[in-house]
VOBA-1610 file (N, C-alpha, C; in pm, whole numbers, padded with zeros to 5 digits, always signed):
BEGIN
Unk+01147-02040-01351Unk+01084-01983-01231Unk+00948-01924-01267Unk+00848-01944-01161Unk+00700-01901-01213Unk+00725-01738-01207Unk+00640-01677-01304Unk+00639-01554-01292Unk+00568-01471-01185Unk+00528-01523-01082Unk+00451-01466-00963Unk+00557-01512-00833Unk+00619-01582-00880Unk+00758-01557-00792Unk+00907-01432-00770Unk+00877-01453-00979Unk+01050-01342-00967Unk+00962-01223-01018Unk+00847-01168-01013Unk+00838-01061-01041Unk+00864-00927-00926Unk+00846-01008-00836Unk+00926-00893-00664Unk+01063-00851-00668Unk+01144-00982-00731Unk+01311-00956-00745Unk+01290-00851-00879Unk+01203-00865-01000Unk+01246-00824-01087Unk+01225-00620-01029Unk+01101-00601-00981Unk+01053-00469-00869Unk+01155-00460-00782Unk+01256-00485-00691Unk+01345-00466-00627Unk+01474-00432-00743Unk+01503-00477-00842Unk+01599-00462-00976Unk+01560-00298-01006Unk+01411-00264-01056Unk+01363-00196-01084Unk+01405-00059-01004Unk+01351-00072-00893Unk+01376+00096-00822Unk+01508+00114-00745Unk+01644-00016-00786Unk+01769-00009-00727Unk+01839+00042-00890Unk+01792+00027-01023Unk+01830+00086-01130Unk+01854+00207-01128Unk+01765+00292-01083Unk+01819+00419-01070Unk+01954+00492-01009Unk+01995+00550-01106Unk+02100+00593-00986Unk+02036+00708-00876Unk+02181+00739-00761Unk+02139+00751-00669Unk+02266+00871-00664Unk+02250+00984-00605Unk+02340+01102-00569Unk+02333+01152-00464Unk+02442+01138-00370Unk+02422+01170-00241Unk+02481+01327-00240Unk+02420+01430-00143Unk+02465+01534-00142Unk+02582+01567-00095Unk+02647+01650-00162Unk+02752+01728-00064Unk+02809+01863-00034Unk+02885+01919+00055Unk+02903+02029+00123Unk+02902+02157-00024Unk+02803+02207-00021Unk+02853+02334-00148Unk+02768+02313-00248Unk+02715+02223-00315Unk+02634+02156-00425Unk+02476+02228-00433Unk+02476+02275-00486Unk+02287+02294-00540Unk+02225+02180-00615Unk+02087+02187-00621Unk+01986+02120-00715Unk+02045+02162-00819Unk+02076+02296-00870Unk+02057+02297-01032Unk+02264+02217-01052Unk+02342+02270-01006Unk+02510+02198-01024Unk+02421+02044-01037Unk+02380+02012-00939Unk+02353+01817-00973Unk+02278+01825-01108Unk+02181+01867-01136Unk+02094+01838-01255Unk+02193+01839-01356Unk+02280+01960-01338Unk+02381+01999-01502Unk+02494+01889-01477Unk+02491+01817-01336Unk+02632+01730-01357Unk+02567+01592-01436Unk+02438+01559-01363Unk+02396+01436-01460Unk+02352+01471-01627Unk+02284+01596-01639Unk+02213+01636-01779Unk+02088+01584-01789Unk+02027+01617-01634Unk+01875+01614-01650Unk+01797+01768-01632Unk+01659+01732-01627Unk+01604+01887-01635Unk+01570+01929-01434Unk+01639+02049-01455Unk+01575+02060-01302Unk+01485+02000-01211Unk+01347+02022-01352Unk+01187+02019-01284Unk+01211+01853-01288Unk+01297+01782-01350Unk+01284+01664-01337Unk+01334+01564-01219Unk+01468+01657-01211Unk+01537+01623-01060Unk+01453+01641-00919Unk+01388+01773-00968Unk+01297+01818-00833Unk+01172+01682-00793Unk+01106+01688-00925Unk+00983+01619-00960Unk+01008+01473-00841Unk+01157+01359-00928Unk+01116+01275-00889Unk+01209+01213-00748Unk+01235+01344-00653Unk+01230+01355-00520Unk+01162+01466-00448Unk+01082+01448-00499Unk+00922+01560-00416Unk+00977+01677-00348Unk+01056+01740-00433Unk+01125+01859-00362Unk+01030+01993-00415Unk+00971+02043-00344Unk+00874+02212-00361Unk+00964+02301-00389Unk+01052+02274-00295Unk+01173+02417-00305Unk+01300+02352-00388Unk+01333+02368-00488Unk+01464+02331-00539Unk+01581+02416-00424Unk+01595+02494-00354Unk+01643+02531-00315Unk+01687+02469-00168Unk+01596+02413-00113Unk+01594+02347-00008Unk+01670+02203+00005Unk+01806+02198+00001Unk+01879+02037+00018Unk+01972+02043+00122Unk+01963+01918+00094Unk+02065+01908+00289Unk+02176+01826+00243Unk+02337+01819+00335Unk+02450+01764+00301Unk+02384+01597+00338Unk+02458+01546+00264Unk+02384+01348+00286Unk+02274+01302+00250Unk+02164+01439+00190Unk+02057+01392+00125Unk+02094+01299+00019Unk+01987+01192+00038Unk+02014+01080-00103Unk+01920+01144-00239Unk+01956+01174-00314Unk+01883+01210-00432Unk+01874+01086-00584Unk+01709+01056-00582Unk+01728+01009-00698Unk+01715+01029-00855Unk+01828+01008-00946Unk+01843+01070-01034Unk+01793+01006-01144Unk+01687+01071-01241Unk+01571+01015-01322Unk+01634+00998-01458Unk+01773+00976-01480Unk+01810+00968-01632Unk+01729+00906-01694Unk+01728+00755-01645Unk+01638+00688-01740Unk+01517+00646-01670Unk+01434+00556-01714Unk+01327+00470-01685Unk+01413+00357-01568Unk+01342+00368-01426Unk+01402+00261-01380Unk+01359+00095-01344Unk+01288+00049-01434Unk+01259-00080-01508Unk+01372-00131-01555Unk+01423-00260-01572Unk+01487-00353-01655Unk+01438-00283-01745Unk+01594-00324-01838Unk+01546-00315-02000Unk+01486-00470-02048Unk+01528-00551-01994Unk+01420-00723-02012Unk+01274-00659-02045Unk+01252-00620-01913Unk+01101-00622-01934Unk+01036-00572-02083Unk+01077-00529-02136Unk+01039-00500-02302Unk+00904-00366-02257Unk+00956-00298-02196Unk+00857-00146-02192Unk+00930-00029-02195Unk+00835+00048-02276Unk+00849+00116-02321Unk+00805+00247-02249Unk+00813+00390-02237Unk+00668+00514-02226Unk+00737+00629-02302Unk+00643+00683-02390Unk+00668+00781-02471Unk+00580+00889-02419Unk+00588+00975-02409Unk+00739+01031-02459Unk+00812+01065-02295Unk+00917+01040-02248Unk+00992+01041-02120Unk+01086+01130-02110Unk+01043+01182-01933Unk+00930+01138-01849Unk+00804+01187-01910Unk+00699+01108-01902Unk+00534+01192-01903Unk+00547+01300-01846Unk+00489+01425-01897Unk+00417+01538-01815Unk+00280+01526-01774Unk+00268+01637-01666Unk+00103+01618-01641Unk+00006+01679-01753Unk-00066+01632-01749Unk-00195+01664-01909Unk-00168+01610-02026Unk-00071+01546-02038Unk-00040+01511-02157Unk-00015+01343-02187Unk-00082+01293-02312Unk-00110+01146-02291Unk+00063+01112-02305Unk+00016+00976-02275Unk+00179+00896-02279Unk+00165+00739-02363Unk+00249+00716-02396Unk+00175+00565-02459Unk+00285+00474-02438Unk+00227+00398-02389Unk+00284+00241-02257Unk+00321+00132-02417Unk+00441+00088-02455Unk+00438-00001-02530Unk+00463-00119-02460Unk+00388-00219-02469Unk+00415-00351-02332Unk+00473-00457-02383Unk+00516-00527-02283Unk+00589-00683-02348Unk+00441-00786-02406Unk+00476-00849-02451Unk+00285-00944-02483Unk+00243-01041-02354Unk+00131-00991-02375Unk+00043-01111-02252Unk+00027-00972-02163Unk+00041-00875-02182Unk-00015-00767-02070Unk-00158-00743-02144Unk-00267-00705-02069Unk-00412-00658-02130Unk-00425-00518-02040Unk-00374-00458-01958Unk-00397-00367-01919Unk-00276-00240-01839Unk-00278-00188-01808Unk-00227-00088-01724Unk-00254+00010-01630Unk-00215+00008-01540Unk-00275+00044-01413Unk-00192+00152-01327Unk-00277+00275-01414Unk-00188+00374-01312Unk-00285+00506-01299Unk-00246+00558-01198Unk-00309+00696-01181Unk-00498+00672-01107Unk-00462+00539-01077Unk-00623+00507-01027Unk-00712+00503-01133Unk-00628+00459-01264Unk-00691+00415-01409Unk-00648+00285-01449Unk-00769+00164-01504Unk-00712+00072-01565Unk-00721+00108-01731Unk-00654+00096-01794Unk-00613+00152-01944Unk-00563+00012-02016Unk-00663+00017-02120Unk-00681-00144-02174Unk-00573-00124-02298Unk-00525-00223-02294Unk-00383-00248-02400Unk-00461-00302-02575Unk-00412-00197-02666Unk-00416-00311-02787Unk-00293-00331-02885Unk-00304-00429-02962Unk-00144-00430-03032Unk-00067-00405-02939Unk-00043-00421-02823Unk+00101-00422-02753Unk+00073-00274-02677Unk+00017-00158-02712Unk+00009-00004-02676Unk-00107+00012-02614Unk-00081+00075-02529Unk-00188+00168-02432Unk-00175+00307-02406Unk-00268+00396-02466Unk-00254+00556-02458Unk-00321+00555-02335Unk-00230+00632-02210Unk-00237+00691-02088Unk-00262+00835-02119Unk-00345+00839-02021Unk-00361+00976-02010Unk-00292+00990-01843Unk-00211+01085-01860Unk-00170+01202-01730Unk-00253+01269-01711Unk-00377+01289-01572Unk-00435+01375-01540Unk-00378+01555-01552Unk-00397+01618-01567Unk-00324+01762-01491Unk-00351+01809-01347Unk-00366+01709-01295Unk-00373+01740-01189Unk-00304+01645-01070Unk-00207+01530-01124Unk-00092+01446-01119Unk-00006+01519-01053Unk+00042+01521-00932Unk+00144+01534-00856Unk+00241+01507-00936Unk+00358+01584-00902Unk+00455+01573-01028Unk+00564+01461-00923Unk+00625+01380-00979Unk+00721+01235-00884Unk+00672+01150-00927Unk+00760+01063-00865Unk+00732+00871-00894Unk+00565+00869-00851Unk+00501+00775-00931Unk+00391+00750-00924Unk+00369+00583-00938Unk+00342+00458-00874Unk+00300+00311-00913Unk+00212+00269-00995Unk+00271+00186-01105Unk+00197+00127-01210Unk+00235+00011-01190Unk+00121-00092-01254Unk+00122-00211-01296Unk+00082-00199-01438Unk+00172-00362-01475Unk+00099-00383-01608Unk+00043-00536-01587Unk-00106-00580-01587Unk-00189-00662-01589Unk-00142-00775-01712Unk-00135-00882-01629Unk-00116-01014-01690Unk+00031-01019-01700Unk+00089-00946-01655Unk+00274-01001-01688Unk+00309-00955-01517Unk+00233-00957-01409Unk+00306-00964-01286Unk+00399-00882-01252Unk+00446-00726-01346Unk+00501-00650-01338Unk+00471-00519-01253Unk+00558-00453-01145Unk+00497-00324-01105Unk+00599-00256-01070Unk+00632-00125-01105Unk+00758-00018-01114Unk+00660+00120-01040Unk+00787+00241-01082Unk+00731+00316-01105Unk+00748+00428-01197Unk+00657+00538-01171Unk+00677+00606-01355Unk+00684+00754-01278Unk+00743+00812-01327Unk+00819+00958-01275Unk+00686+01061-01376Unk+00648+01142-01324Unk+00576+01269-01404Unk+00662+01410-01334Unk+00638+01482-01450Unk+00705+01577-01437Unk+00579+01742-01452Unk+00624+01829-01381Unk+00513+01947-01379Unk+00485+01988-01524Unk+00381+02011-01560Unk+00327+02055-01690Unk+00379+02211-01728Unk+00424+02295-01615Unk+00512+02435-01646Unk+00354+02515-01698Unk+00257+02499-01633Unk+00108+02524-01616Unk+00133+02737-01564Unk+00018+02784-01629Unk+00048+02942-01599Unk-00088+02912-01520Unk-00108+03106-01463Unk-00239+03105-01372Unk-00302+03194-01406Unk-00433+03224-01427Unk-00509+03380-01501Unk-00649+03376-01370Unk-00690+03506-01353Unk-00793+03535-01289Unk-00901+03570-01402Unk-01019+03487-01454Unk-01089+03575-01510Unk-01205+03663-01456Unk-01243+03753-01487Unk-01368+03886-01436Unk-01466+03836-01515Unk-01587+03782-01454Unk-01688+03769-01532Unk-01805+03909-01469Unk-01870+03911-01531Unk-01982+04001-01564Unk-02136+03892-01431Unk-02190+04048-01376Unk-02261+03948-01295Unk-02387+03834-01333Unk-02418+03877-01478Unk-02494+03783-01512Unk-02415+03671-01575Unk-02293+03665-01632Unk-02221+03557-01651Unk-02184+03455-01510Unk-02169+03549-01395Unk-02094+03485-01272Unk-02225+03381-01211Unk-02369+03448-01238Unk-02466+03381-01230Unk-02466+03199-01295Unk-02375+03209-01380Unk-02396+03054-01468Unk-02345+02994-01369Unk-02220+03079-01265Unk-02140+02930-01126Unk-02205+02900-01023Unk-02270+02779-01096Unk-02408+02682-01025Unk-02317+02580-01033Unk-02282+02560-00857Unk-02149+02366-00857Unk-02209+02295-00936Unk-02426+02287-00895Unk-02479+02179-00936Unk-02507+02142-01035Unk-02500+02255-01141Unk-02543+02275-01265Unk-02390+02224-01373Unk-02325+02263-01323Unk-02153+02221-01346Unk-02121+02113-01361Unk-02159+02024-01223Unk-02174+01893-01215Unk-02214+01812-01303Unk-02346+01848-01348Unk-02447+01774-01378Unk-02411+01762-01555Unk-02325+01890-01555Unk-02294+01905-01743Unk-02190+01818-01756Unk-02071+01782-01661Unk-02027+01747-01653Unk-01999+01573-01676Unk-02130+01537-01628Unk-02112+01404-01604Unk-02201+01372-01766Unk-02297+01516-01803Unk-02356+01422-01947Unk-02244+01433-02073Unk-02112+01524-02046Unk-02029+01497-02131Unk-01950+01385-02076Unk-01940+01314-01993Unk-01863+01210-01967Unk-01943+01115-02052Unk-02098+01104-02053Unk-02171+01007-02101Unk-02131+00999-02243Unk-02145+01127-02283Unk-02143+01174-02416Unk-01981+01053-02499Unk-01923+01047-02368Unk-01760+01044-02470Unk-01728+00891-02470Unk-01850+00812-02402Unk-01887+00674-02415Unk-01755+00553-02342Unk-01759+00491-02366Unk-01665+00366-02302Unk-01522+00362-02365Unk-01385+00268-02355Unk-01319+00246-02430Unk-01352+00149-02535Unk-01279+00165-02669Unk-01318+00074-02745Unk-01219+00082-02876Unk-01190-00036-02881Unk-01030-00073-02950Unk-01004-00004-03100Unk-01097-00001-03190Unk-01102+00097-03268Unk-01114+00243-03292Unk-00987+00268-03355Unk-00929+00422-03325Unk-00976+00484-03508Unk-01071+00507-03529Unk-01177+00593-03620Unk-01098+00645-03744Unk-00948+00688-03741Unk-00925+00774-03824Unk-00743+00762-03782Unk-00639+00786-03842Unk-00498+00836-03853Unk-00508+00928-03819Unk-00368+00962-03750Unk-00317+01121-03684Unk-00174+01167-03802Unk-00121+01259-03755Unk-00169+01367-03665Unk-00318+01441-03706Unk-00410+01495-03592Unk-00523+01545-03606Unk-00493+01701-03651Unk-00552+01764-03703Unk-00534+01926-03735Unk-00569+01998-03600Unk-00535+02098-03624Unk-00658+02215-03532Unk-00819+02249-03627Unk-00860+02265-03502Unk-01004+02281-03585Unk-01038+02431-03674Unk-00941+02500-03594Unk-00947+02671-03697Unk-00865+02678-03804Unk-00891+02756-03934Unk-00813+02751-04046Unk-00686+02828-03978Unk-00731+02963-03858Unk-00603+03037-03857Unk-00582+02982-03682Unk-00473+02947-03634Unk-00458+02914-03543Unk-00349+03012-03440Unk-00455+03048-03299Unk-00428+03121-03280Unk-00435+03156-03063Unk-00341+03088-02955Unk-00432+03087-02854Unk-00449+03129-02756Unk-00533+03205-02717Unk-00559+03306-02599Unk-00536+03263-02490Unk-00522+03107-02425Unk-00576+03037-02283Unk-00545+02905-02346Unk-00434+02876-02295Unk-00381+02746-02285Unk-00444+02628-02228Unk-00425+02503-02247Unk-00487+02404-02178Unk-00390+02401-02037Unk-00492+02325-01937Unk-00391+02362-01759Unk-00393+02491-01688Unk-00418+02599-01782Unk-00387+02710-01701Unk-00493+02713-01537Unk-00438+02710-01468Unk-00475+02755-01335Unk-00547+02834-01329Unk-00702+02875-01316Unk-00781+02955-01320Unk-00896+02986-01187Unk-00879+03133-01185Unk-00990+03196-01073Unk-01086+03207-01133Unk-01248+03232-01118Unk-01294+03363-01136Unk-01350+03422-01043Unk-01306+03579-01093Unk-01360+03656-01006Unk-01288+03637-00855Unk-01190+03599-00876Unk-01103+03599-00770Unk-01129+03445-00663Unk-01234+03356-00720Unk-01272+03243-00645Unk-01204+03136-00766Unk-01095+03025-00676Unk-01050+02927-00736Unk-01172+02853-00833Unk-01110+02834-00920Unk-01200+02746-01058Unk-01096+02623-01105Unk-01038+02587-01068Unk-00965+02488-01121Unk-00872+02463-01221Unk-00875+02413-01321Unk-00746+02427-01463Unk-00864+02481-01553Unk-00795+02480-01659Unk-00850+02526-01748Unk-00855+02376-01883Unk-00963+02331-01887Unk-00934+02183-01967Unk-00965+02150-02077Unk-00930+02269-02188Unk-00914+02285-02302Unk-00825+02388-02363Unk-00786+02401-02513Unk-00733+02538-02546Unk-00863+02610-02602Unk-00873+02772-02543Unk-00928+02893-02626Unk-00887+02881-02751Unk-00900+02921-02848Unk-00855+02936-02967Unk-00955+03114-03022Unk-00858+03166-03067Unk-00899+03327-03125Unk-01013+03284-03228Unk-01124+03355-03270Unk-01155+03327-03381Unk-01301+03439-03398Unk-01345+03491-03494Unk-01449+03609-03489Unk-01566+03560-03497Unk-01683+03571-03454Unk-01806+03497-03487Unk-01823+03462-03617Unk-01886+03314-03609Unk-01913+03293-03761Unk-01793+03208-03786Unk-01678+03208-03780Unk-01587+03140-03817Unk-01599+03035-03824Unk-01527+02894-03951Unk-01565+02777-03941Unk-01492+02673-03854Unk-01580+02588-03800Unk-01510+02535-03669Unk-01482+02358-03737Unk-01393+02310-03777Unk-01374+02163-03879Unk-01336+02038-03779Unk-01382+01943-03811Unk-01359+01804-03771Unk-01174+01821-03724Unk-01093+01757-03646Unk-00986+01719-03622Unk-00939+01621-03671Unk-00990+01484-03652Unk-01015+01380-03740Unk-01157+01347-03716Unk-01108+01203-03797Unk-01268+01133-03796Unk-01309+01094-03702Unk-01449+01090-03707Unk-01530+01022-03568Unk-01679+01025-03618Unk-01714+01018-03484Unk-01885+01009-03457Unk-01922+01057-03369Unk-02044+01194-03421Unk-02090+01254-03316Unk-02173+01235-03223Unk-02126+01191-03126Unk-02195+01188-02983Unk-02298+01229-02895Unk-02261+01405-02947Unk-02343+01507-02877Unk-02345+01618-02942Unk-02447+01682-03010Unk-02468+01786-03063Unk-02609+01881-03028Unk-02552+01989-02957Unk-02689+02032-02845Unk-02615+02166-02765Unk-02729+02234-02722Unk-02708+02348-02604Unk-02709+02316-02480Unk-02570+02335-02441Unk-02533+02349-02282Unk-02545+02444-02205Unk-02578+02436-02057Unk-02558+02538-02010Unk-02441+02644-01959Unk-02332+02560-01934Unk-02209+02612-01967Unk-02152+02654-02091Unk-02150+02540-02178Unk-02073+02548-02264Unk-02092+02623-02396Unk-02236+02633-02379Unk-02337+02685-02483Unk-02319+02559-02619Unk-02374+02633-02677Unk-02369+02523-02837Unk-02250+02462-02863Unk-02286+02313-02829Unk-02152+02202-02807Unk-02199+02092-02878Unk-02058+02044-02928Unk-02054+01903-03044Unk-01953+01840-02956Unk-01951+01733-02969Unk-01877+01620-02900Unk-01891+01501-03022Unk-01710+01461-03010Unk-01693+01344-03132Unk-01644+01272-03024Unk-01666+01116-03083Unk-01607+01005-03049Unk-01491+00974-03141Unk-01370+00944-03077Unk-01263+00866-03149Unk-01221+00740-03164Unk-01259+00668-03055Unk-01185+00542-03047Unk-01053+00540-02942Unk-01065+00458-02881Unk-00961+00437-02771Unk-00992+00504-02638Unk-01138+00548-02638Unk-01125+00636-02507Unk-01122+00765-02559Unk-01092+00805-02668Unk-01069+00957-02731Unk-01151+01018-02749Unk-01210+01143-02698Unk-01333+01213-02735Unk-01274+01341-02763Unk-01380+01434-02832Unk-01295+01628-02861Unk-01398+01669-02869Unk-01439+01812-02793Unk-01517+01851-02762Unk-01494+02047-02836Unk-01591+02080-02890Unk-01608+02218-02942Unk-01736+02282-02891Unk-01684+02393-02804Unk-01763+02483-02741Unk-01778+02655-02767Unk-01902+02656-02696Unk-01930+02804-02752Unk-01977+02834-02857Unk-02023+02782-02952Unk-02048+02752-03079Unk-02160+02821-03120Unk-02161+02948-03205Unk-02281+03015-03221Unk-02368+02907-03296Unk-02391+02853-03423Unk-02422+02761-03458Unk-02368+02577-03450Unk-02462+02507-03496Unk-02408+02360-03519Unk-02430+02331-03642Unk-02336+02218-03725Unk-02393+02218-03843Unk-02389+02043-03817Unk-02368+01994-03707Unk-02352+01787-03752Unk-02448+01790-03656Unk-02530+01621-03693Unk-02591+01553-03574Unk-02578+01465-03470Unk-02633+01384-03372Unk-02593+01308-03332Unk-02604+01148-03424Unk-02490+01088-03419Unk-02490+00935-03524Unk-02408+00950-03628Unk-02402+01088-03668Unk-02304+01099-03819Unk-02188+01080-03748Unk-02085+00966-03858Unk-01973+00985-03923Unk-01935+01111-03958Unk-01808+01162-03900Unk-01772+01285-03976Unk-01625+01242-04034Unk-01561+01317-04157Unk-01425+01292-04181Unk-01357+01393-04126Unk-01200+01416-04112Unk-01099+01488-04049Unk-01103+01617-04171Unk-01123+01729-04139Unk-01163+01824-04212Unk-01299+01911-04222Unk-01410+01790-04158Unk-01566+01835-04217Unk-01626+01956-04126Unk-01700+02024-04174Unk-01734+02115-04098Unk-01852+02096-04000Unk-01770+02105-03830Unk-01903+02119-03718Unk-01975+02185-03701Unk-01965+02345-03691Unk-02001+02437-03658Unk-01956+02588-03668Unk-01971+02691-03630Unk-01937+02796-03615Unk-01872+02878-03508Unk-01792+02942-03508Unk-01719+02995-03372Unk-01842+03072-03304Unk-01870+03081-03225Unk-01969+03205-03125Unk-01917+03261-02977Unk-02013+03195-02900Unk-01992+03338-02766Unk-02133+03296-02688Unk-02173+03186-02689Unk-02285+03112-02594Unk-02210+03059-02482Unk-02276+03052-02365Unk-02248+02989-02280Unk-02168+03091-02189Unk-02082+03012-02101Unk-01990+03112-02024Unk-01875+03120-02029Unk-01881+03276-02145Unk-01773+03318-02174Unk-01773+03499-02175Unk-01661+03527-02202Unk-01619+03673-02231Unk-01642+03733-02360Unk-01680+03638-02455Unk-01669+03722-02617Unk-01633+03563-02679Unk-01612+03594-02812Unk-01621+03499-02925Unk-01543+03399-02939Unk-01522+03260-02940Unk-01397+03236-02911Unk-01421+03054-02949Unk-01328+02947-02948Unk-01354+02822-02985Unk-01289+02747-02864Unk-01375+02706-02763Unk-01289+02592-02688Unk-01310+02475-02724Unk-01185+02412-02707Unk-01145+02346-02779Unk-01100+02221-02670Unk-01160+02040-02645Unk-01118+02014-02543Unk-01121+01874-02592Unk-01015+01752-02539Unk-00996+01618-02536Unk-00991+01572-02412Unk-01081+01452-02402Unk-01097+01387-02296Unk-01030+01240-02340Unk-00947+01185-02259Unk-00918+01031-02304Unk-00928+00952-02147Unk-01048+00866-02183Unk-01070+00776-02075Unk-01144+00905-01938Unk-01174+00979-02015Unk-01277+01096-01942Unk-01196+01197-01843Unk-01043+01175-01901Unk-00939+01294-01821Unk-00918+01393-01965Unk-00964+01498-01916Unk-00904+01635-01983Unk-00747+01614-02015Unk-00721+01658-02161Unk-00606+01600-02220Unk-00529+01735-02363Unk-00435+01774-02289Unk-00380+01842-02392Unk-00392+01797-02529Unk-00530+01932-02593Unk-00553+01894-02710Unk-00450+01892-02853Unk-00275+02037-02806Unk-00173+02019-02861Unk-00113+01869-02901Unk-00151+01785-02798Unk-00048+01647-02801Unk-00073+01603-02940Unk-00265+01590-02950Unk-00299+01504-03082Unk-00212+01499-03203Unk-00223+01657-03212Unk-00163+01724-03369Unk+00024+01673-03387Unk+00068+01660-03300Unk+00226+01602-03280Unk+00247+01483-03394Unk+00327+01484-03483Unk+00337+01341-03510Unk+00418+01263-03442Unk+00472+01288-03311Unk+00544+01180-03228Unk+00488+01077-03165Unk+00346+01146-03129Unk+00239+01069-03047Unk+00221+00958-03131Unk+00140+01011-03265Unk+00124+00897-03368Unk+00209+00754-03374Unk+00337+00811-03375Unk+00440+00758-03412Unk+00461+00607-03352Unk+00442+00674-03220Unk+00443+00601-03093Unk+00303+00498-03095Unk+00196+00567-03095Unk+00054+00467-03119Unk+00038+00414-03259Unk+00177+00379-03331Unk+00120+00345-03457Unk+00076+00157-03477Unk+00102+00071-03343Unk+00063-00032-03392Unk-00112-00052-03305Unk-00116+00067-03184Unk-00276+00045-03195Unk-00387+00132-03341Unk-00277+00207-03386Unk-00365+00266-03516Unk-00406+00161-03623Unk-00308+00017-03637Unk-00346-00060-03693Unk-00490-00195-03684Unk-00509-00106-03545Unk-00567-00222-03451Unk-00736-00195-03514Unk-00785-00070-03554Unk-00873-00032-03611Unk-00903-00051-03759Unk-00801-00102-03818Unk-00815-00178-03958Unk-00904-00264-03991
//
């Protein structure tokens, strides 16, 4: 049978895999989650429920044990379910070149494609394709468990929240973090960039200032005293090394795959733009430029130009998982 025929039956297979739990008289969200042995936020997640509390007798609930794809199809997603902010990596059957989700096409090598989860991904079933194998499911995300902080800036700091000026930094670090490109620079897991690791402001956190919504927060703070040395994660090539107006004294590396890492605030710089750096080398210095409160290292990954939990890198599961596109850079 041509494959542009049974790939609809194989999508109808797909979202009837799941099981299915109908409610009844007495039952909560959390009794169902503990009767199957899934996670609440996961049960909630992938039937768009706000209120776990809120269920009705005869509601159909679907229950996210597994991936509901055939196991035929030869796919994979690590680590499951995806959370929001945090990459995921698509292992595909062969003859796929791409993947298509989140209003991202994400180019396949060796068989793997590192997705990035926006943080800002509605948590539920979400539609993907995978390009060239006629395949389309869907993929469950789950809430990132994201906190919320108001920060107080100072009125000449509050002066830097210019949309246009924001914007505009914005889009030259997008430039900065360049195209995808199949060679991945260096082996993981990546380090942290501080010798002592330490973090004030999580990546995601939900942030005001000054009591006016600001969006997530799309890097980690990291503690550190002026002067402190700020080191390569892994290897790359620096991109961007220069004074921002936000960010103040900022380096930007290229990784490979879409991977960029960005170090801000930076009283000094010590790399240029064009160098090779190795995983270890020294960028710069911790400071307190730009717009901030005091001394401090932000710390930020963009993959495919979505802000990306810079924790994930350092994991060796991730690795684990991308280890046949790590070969792909050989």
């Amino acid at each position: 049978m041509k494959r542009w025929l049974w790939w609809p039956l194989a999508l109808g297979l797909a979202l009837a895999a799941a099981p299915v739990h109908v409610v009844r008289p007495g039952e909560t969200l959390y009794r169902i989650a503990r009767t199957y042995g899934v996670p609440l936020e996961a049960l909630a997640a992938a039937n768009g429920l706000a209120d776990v509390n809120l269920i009705r007798v005869g509601q159909r609930l679907v229950i996210p044990s597994e991936p509901s794809w055939p196991a035929a199809w030869g796919l994979s997603v690590t680590p499951w379910p995806p959370e929001q902010g945090r990459p995921a990596v698509f292992r595909v059957p062969d003859g796929v070149s791409a993947v298509r989700v989140f209003q991202l096409k994400v180019p396949v090598t060796r068989g793997v494609a590192l997705v990035p989860v926006p943080a800002d991904t509605r948590p539920g079933l979400h539609p993907f394709a995978l390009e060239g194998a006629g395949l389309k499911g869907e993929l469950l995300v789950l809430p990132g468990g994201y906190a919320s902080e108001n920060i107080v800036l100072s009125e000449e700091k509050n002066a830097l929240l210019d949309r246009e000026k924001i914007r505009a930094e914005k889009a030259r670090l997008l430039e900065a973090c360049g195209p995808w490109t199949a060679e991945l620079l260096g082996p993981g897991p990546w380090r942290w960039p501080l010798a002592r690791v330490e973090e004030t402001s999580a990546f995601g956190t939900r942030r005001s200032y000054n009591g006016r919504p600001g969006g997530w927060h799309g890097g980690v703070d990291l503690r550190g005293e002026e002067g402190t040395p700020v080191y390569a994660p892994a290897a790359g090539v620096v991109a961007l090394s220069a004074e921002l107006y936000v960010r103040g004294n900022a380096v930007i590396l290229r990784h490979g795959l879409g991977l960029c890492s960005g170090y801000y605030h930076l009283s000094r710089r010590a790399v240029e733009p064009g160098r090779r750096v190795a995983k270890g080398e020294l960028l710069g210095y911790v400071g307190a430029t730009g717009l901030v409160t005091g001394p401090h290292l932000h710390w930020e990954v963009r993959l495919l130009g979505q802000t990306t939990d810079p924790a994930a890198f350092t994991r060796p599961g991730l690795w684990r998982a991308l280890a046949p596109a790590r070969a792909a850079g050989r």
